[in-house]
PASEKOL-714390 format. One record per residue (C-alpha): z, x, y. Coordinates in Angstrom, 3 decimals, m for minus. Layout:
REM residues N
- Z | X | Y .
...
REM end
This chain:
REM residues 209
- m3.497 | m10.218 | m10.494 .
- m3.907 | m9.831 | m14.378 .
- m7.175 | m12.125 | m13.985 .
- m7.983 | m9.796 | m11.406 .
- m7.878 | m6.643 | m13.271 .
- m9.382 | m8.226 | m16.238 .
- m12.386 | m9.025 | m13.734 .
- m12.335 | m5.735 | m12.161 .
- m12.261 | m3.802 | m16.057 .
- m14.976 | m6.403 | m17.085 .
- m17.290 | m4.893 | m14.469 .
- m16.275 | m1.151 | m15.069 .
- m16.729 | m1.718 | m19.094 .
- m20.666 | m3.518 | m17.701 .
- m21.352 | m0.432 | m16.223 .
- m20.174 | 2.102 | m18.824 .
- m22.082 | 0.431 | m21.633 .
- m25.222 | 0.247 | m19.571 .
- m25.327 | 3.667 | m18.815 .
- m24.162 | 4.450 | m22.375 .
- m26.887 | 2.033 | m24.009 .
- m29.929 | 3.670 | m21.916 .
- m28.832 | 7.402 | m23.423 .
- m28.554 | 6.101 | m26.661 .
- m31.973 | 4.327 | m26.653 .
- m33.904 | 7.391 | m25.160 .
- m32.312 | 9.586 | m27.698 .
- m33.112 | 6.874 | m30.814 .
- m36.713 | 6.028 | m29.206 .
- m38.452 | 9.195 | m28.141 .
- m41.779 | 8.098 | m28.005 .
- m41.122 | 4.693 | m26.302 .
- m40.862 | 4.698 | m22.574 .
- m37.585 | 6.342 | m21.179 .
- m34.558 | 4.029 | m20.296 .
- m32.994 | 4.119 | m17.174 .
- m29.706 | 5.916 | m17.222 .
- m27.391 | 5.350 | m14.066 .
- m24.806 | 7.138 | m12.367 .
- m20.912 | 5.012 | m12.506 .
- m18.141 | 5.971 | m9.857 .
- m15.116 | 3.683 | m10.209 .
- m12.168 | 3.723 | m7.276 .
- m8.717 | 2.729 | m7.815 .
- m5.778 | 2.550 | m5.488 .
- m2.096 | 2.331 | m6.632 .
- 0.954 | 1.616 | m5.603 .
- 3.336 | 4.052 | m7.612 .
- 6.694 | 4.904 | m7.728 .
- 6.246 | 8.190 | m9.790 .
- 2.782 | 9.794 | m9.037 .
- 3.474 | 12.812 | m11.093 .
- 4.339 | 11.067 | m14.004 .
- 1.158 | 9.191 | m13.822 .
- m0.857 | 12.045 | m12.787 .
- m0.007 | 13.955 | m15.686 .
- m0.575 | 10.605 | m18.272 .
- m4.168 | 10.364 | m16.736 .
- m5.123 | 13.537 | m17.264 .
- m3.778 | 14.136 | m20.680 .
- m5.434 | 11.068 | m21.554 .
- m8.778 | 12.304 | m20.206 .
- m8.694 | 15.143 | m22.039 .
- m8.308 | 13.180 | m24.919 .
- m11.117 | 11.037 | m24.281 .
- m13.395 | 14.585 | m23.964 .
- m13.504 | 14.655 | m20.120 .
- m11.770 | 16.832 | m17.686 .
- m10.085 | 16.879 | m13.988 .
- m12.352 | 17.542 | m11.225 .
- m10.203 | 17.397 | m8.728 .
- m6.125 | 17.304 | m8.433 .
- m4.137 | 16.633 | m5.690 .
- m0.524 | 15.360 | m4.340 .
- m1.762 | 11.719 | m3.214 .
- m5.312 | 11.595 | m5.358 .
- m7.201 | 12.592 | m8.607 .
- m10.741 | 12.543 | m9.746 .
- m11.140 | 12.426 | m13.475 .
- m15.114 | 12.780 | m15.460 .
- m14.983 | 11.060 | m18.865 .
- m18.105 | 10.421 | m20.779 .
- m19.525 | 6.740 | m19.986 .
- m17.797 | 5.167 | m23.025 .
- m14.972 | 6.300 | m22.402 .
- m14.154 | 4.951 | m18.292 .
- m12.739 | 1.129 | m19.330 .
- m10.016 | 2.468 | m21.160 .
- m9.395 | 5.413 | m19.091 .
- m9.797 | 2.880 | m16.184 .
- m7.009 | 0.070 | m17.772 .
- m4.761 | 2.902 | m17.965 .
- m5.046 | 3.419 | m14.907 .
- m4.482 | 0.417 | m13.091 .
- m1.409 | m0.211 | m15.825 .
- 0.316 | 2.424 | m14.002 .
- 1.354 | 0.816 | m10.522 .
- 0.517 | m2.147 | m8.578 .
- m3.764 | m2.340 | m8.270 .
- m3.957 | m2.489 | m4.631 .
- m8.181 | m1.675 | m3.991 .
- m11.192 | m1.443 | m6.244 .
- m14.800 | m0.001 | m6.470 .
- m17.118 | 0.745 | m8.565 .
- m20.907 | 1.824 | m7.804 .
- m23.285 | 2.325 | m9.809 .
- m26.928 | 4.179 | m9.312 .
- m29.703 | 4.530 | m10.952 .
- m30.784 | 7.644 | m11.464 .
- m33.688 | 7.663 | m13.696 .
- m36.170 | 8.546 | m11.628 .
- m34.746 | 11.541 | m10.080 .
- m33.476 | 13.038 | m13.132 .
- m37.811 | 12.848 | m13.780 .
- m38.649 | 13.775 | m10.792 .
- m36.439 | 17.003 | m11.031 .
- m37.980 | 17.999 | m14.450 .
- m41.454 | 17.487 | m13.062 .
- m40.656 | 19.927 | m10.140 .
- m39.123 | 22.697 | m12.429 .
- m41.985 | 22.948 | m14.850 .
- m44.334 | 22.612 | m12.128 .
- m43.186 | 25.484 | m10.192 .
- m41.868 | 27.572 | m13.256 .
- m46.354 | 27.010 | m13.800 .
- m46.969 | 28.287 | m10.391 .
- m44.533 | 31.240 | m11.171 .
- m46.274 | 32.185 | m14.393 .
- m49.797 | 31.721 | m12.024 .
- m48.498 | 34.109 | m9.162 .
- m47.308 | 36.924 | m11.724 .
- m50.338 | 37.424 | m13.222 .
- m52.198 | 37.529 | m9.869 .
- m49.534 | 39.952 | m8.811 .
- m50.976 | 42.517 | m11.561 .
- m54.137 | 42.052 | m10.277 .
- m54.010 | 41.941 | m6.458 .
- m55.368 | 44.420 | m3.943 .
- m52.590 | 46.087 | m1.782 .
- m53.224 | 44.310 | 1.161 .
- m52.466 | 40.881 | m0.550 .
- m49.718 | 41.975 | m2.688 .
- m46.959 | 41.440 | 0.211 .
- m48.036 | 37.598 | 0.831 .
- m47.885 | 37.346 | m3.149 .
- m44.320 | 38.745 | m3.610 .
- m43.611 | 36.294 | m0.551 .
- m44.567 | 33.007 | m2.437 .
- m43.089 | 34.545 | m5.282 .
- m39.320 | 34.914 | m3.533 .
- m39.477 | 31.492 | m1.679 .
- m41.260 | 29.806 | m5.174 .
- m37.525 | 31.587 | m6.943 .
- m35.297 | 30.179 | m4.232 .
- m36.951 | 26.557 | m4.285 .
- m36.889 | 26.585 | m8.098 .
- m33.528 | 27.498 | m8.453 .
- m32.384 | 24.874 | m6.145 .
- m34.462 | 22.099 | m7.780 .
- m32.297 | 23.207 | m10.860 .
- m29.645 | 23.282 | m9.286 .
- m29.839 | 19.077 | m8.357 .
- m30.838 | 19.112 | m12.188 .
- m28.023 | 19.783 | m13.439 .
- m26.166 | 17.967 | m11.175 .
- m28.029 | 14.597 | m11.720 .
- m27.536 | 15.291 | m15.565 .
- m23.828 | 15.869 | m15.491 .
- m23.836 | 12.900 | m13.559 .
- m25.672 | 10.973 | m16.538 .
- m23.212 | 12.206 | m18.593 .
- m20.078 | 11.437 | m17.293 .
- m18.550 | 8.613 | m15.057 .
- m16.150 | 9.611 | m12.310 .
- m12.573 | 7.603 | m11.862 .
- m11.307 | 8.310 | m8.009 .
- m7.465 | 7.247 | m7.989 .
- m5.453 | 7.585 | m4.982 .
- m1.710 | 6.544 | m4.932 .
- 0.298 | 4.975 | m2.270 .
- 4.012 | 5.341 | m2.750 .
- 6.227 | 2.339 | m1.696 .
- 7.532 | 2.553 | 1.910 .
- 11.248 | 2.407 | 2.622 .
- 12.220 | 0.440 | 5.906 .
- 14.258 | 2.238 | 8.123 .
- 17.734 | 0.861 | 9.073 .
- 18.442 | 0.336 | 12.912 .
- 21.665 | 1.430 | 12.984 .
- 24.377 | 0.085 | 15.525 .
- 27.560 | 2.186 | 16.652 .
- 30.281 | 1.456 | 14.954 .
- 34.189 | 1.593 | 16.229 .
- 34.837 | 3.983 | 13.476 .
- 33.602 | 7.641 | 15.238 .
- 33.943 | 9.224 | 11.272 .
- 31.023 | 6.852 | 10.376 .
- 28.626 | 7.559 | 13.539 .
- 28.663 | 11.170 | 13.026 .
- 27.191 | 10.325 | 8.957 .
- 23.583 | 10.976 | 8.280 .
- 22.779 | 7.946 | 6.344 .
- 19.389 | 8.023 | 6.216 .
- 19.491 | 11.742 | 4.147 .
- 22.327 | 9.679 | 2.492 .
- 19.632 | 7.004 | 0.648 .
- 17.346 | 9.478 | m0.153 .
- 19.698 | 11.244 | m2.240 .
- 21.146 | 8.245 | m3.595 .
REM end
């Protein structure tokens, strides 16, 4: 199991450093061609005795690493650190119950982080274009020019919208951790000659033992 994880964390660090490395290098080499940056998800499912406990570790811990919960729930978390920072916040992780499942994916998203910047200045150009015809069109073709310019507002805003989203994505990795709690085997009870003992609930018994 230990190889296992080491394996698993080995892949996950990979990942991180790649994406990390191509931000670096565009930011340090502006004038050489762009490197590709990638979006990282890593999945993790544990078995856990006390998921609050570890809930509450992970996300302290991601704070600390400068990322922040996304998502919070009774059985599963998602947790955004920056790139760097997902093998450590990923070995913590799996430290915290018995590694049962693993993913990680990784996508390149270069090109549609380009793309997206091409669209917005392209039709933030047309915008600029249609305004000034606006000042100077007759009457009876300003209503198809306030058209364009309402549906050229609503595309832009969506193409900004992906943006963003593709950008947050380059800037932080995602960690998906579900937990499975251990399961407790029921007895099968038999009747016993003492009518005291059949009447006890000892099922409620064990769970509050």
């Amino acid at each position: 199991m230990h190889s296992e994880l080491r394996k698993a964390l080995g892949v996950i660090c990979f990942a991180a450093a790649t994406a990390a490395m191509g931000r670096a290098s565009a930011a340090e080499e502006p004038a050489v061609a762009q490197s590709r940056v990638a979006g990282v998800q890593a999945s993790l499912v544990l078995k856990v005795v006390h998921p609050d406990e570890v809930r509450t570790t992970l996300v302290q811990k991601t704070k600390e690493l400068g990322g922040y919960p996304s998502f919070l729930g009774d059985d599963s978390l998602t947790l955004l650190v920056p790139h760097a920072a997902l093998p450590e916040l990923s070995l913590l992780a799996a430290k915290s119950g018995t590694l049962l499942e693993r993913r990680l994916s990784s996508e390149d998203i270069t090109d549609a982080i380009a793309q997206g910047e091409a669209q917005v200045k392209s039709k933030t150009e047309m915008l600029e274009r249609l305004h000034a015809l606006l000042a100077d069109a007759p009457v009876d073709g300003t209503l198809r020019v306030e058209e364009r310019l309402s549906q050229l507002v609503i595309e832009l805003e969506q193409v900004k919208g992906s943006l963003r989203l593709l950008r947050h994505r380059a800037r932080y990795a995602m960690l998906n951790v579900a937990f499975r709690l251990p399961q407790r085997d029921r007895i099968a009870y038999v009747r016993s000659p003492f009518e005291w003992l059949n009447s006890v609930d000892l099922d409620r018994f064990l769970e509050e033992f």
